[in-house]
Residue frames relative to the residue before (quaternion, step in Angstrom):
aa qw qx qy qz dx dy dz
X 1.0000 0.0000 0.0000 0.0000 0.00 0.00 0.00
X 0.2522 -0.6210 0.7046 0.2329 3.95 -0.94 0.90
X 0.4476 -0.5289 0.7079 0.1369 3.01 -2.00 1.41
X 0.5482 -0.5841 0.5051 0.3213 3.40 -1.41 0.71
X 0.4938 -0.6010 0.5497 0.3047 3.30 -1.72 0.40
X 0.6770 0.5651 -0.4663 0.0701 3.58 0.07 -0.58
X 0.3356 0.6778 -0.5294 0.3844 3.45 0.89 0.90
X 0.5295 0.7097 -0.2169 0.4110 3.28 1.19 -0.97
X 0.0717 -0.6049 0.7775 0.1565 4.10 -0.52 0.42
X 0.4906 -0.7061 0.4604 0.2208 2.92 -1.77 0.93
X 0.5130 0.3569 -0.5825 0.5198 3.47 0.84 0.73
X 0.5978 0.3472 -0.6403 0.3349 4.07 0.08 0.46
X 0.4300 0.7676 -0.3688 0.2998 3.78 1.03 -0.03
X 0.6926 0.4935 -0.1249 0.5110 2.44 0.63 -1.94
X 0.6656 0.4698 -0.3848 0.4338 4.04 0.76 -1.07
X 0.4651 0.7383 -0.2445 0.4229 3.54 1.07 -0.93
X 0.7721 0.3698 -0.1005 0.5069 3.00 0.30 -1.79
X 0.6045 0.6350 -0.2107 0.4323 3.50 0.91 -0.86
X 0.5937 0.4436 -0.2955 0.6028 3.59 1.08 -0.84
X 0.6374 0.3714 -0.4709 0.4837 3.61 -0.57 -1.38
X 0.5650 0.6310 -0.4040 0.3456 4.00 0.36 -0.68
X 0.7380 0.4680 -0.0919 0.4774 3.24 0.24 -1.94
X 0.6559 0.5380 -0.1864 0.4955 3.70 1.21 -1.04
X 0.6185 0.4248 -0.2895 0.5943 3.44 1.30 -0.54
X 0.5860 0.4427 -0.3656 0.5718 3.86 0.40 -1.02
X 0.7026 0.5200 -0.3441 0.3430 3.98 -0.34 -0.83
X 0.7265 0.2702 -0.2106 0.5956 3.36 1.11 -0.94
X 0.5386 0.5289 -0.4925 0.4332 3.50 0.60 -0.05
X 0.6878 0.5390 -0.2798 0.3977 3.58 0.86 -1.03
X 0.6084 0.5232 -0.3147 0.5070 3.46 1.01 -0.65
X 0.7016 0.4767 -0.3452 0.4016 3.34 0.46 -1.21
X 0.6715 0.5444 -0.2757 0.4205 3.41 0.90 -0.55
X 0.7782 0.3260 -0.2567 0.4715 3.23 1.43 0.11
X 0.4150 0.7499 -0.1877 0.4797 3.00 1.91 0.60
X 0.8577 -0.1480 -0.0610 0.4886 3.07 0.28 -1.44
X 0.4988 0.6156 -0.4770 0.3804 3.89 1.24 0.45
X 0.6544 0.4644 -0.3517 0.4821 3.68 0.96 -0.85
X 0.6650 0.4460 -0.4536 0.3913 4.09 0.87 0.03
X 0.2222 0.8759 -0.2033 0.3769 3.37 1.80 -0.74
X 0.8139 0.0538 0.0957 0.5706 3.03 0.04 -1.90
X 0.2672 0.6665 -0.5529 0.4227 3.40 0.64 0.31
X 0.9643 0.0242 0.0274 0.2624 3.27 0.67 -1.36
X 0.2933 0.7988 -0.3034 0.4288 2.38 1.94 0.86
X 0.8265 0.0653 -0.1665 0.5338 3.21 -0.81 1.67
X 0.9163 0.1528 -0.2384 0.2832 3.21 0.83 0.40
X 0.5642 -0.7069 0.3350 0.2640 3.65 -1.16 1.27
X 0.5250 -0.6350 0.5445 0.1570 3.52 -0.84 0.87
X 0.5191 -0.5881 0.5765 0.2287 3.78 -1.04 0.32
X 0.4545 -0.5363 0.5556 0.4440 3.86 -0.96 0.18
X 0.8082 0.3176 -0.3259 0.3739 4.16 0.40 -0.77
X 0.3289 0.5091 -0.6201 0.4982 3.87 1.42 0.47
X 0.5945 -0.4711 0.6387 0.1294 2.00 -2.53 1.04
X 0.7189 0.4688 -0.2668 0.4384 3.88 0.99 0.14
X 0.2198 -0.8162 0.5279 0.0831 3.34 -0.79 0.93
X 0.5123 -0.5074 0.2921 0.6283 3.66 0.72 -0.70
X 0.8583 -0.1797 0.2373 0.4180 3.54 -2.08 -0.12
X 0.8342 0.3396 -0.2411 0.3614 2.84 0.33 -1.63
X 0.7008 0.3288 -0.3382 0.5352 3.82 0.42 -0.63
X 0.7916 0.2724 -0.4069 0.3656 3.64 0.14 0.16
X 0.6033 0.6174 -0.1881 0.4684 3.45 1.01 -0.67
X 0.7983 0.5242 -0.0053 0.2966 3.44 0.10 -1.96
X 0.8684 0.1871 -0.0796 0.4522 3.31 0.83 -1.50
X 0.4250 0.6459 -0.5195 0.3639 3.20 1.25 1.28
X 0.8183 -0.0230 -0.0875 0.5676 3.36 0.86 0.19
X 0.4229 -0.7176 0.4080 0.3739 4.04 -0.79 0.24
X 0.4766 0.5686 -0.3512 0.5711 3.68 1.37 0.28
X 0.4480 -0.7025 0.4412 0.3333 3.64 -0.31 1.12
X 0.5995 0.6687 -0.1789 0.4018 3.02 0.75 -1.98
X 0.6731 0.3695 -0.2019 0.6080 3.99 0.44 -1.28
X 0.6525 0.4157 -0.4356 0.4602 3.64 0.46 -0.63
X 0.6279 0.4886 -0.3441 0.4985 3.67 0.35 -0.79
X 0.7293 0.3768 -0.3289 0.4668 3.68 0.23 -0.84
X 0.6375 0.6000 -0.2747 0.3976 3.65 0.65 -0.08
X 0.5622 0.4938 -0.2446 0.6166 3.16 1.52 -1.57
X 0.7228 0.4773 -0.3737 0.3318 3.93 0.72 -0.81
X 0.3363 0.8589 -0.1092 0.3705 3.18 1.73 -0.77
X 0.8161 0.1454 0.0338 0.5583 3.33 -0.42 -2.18
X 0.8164 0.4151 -0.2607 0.3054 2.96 0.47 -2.10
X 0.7595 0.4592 -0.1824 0.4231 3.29 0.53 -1.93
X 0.3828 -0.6999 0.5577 0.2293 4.26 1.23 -0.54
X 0.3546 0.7613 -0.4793 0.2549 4.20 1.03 -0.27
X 0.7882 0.1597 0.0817 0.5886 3.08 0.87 -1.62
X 0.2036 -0.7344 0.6090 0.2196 3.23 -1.49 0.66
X 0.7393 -0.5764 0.1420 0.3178 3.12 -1.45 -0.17
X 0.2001 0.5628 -0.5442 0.5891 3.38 1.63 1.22
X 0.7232 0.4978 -0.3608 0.3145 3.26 -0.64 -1.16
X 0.5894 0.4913 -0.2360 0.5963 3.80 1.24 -1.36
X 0.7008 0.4970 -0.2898 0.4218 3.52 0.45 -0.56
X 0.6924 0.4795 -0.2888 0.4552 3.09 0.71 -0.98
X 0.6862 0.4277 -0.2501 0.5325 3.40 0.86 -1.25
X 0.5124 0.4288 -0.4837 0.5653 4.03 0.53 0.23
X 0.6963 0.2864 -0.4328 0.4958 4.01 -0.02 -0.50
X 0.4728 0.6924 -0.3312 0.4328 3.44 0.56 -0.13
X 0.7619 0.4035 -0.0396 0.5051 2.80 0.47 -1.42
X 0.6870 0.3601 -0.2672 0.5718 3.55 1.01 -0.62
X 0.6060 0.5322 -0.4692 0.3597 3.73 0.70 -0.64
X 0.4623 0.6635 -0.3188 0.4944 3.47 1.47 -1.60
X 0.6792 0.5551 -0.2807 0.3894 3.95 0.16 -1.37
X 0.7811 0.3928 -0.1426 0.4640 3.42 0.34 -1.62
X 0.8026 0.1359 -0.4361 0.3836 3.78 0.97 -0.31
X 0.6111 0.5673 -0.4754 0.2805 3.46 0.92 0.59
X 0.3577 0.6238 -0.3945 0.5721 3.38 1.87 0.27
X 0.8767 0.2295 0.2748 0.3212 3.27 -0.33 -1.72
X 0.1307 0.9119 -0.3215 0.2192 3.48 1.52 0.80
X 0.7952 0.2224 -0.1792 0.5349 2.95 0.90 -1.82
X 0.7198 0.3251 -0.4486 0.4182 3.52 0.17 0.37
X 0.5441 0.4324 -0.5176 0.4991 3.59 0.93 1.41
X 0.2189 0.8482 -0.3693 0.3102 3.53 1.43 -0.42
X 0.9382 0.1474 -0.0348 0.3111 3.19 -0.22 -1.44
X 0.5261 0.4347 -0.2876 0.6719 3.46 2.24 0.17
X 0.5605 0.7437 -0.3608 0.0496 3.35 0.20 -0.22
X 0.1416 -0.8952 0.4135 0.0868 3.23 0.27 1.12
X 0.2096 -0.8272 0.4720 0.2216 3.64 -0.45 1.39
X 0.5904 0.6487 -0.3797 0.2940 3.82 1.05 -0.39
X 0.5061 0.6407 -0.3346 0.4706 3.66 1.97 -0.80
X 0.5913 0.5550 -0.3365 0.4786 4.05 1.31 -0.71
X 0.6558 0.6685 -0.3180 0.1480 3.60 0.68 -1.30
X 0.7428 0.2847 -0.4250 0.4321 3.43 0.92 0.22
X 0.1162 0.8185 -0.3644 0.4287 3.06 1.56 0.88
X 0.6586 0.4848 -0.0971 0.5673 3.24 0.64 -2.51
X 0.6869 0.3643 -0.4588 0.4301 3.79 0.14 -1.22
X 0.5132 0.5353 -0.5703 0.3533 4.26 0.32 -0.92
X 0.8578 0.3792 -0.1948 0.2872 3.00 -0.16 -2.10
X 0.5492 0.5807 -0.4171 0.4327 3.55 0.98 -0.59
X 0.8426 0.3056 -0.2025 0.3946 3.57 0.65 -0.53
X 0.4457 0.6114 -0.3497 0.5525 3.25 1.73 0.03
X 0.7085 0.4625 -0.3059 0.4365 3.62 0.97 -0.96
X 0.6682 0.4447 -0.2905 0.5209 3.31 0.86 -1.01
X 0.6769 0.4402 -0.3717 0.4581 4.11 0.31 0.36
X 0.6005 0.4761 -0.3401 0.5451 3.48 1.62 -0.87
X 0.6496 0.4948 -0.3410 0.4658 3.63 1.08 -0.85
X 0.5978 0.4855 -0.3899 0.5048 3.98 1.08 -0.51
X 0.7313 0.4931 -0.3032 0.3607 3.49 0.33 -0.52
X 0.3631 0.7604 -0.1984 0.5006 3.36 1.90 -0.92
X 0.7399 0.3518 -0.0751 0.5684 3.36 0.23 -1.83
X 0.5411 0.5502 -0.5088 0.3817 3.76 0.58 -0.73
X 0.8078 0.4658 -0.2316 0.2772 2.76 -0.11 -2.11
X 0.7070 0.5209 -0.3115 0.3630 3.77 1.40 -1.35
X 0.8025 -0.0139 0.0258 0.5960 3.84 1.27 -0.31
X 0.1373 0.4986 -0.7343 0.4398 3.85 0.85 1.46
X 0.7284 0.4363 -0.4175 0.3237 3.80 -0.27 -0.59
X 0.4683 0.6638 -0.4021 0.4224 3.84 0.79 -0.65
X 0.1826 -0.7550 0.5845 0.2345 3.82 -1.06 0.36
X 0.4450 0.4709 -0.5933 0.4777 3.93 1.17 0.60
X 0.6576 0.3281 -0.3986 0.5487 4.17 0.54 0.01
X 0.3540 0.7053 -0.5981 0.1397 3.51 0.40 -0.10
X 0.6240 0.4120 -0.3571 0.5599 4.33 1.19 -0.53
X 0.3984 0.6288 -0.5929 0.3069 3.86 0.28 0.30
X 0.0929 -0.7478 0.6421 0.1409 3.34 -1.28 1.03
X 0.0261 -0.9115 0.4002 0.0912 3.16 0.02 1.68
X 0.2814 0.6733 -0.4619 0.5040 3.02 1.08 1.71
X 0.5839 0.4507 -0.3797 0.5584 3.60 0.99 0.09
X 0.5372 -0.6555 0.5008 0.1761 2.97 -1.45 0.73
X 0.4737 0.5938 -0.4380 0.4809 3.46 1.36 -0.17
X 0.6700 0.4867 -0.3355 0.4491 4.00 0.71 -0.16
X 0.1838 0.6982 -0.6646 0.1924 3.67 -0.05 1.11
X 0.6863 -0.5276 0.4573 0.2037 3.27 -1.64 0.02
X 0.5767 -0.5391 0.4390 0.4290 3.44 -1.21 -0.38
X 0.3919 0.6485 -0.4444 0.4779 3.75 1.55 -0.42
X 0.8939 0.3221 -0.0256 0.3108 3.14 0.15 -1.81
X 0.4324 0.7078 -0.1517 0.5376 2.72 1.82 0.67
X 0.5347 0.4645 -0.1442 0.6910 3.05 1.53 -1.43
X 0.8095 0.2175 -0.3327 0.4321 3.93 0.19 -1.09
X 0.4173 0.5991 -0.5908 0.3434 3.97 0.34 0.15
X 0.5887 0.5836 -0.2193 0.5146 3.45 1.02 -1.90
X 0.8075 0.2824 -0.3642 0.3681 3.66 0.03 -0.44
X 0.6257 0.5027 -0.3683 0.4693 3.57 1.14 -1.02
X 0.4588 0.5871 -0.4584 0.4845 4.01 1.18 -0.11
X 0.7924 0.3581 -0.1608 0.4670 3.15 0.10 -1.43
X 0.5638 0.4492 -0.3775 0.5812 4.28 0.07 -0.62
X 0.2988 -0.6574 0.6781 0.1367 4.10 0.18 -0.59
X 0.6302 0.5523 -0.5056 0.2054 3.73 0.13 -0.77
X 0.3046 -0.7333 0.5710 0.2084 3.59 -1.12 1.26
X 0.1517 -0.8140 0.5607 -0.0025 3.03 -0.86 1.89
C-alpha cells in the first residue's frame, strides 16, 4: 500500500523527485563509461599471441555472468582503473539506482536524502577518476597532450563534466 503524500511540501517533492533523478543520471553516466568503452576496445579486432589481450570473451566475459559486474572487474584486476572501493561504491549505486526504480512509490514519502550523503561523496569521487582514466586512455597516448599532469585533479572528463553541471544546476545538498 503507498502512504499518502500530503505531509510532503511541494518543494520536499520536487527534492525527492529530483534525486531518484540525479540517482538515475549518475548511474546511467557511469555505465556509459563502463561497459561500451571496453566493448569497442575490442571490437573487430584480433590481438597478437604476446598482447596482454585476448578478446571480450576470455578477458572481459568470464569474470562474472552479469555483463556490467564483468566489465567492472575486468576494470578492476585486469585493466587496475578501479579499486576495490570504487567497485563497491559503484555496486551501492547500482543497487540504490535498483530499489528506487523498482520500488519508488512506496519510498516516496519516507525518503530520507541526508542518510545517502556519504554515498554522493563515494560516487562523486569514484566518477570523477573513472571519468579521468576514460579521457586518459582516449588521448594520454596523443603527443599534443604529452604535458598533461594526469595526476591533477583539474583533468576530468566530459562524463564528469556533464555530472558537476547537473549537481550545479538541481542545487540538492548532497
Amino acid at each position: 500500500m503507498v502512504q499518502s503524500l500530503e505531509h510532503l511540501s511541494p518543494e520536499e517533492l520536487t527534492r525527492r523527485l529530483t534525486y531518484a533523478g540525479l540517482v538515475l543520471v549518475a548511474f546511467e553516466i557511469l555505465k556509459t563509461m563502463i561497459v561500451g568503452p571496453i566493448k569497442a576496445f575490442y571490437a573487430d579486432t584480433t590481438y597478437g599471441p604476446d598482447m596482454p589481450f585476448k578478446s571480450y570473451e576470455e578477458d572481459v566475459k568470464g569474470r562474472a555472468r552479469d555483463e556490467f559486474e564483468a566489465c567492472l572487474l575486468y576494470l578492476r584486476d585486469f585493466m587496475r582503473s578501479l579499486n576495490a572501493d570504487d567497485v563497491d561504491t559503484i555496486q551501492e549505486l547500482r543497487r540504490h539506482r535498483n530499489a528506487l526504480a523498482h520500488d519508488f512509490t512506496q519510498m516516496l514519502p519516507t525518503l530520507d536524502l541526508g542518510q545517502f550523503r556519504p554515498l554522493w561523496h563515494r560516487v562523486d569521487q569514484t566518477l570523477f577518476e573513472l571519468s579521468r582514466y576514460r579521457t586518459y586512455m582516449e588521448i594520454g597516448a596523443d603527443p599534443e597532450f604529452k604535458d598533461i599532469d594526469w595526476e591533477k585533479d583539474t583533468v576530468k572528463g566530459d562524463e564528469y563534466h556533464l555530472f558537476e553541471q547537473i549537481i550545479k544546476k538541481v542545487k540538492l545538498a548532497l
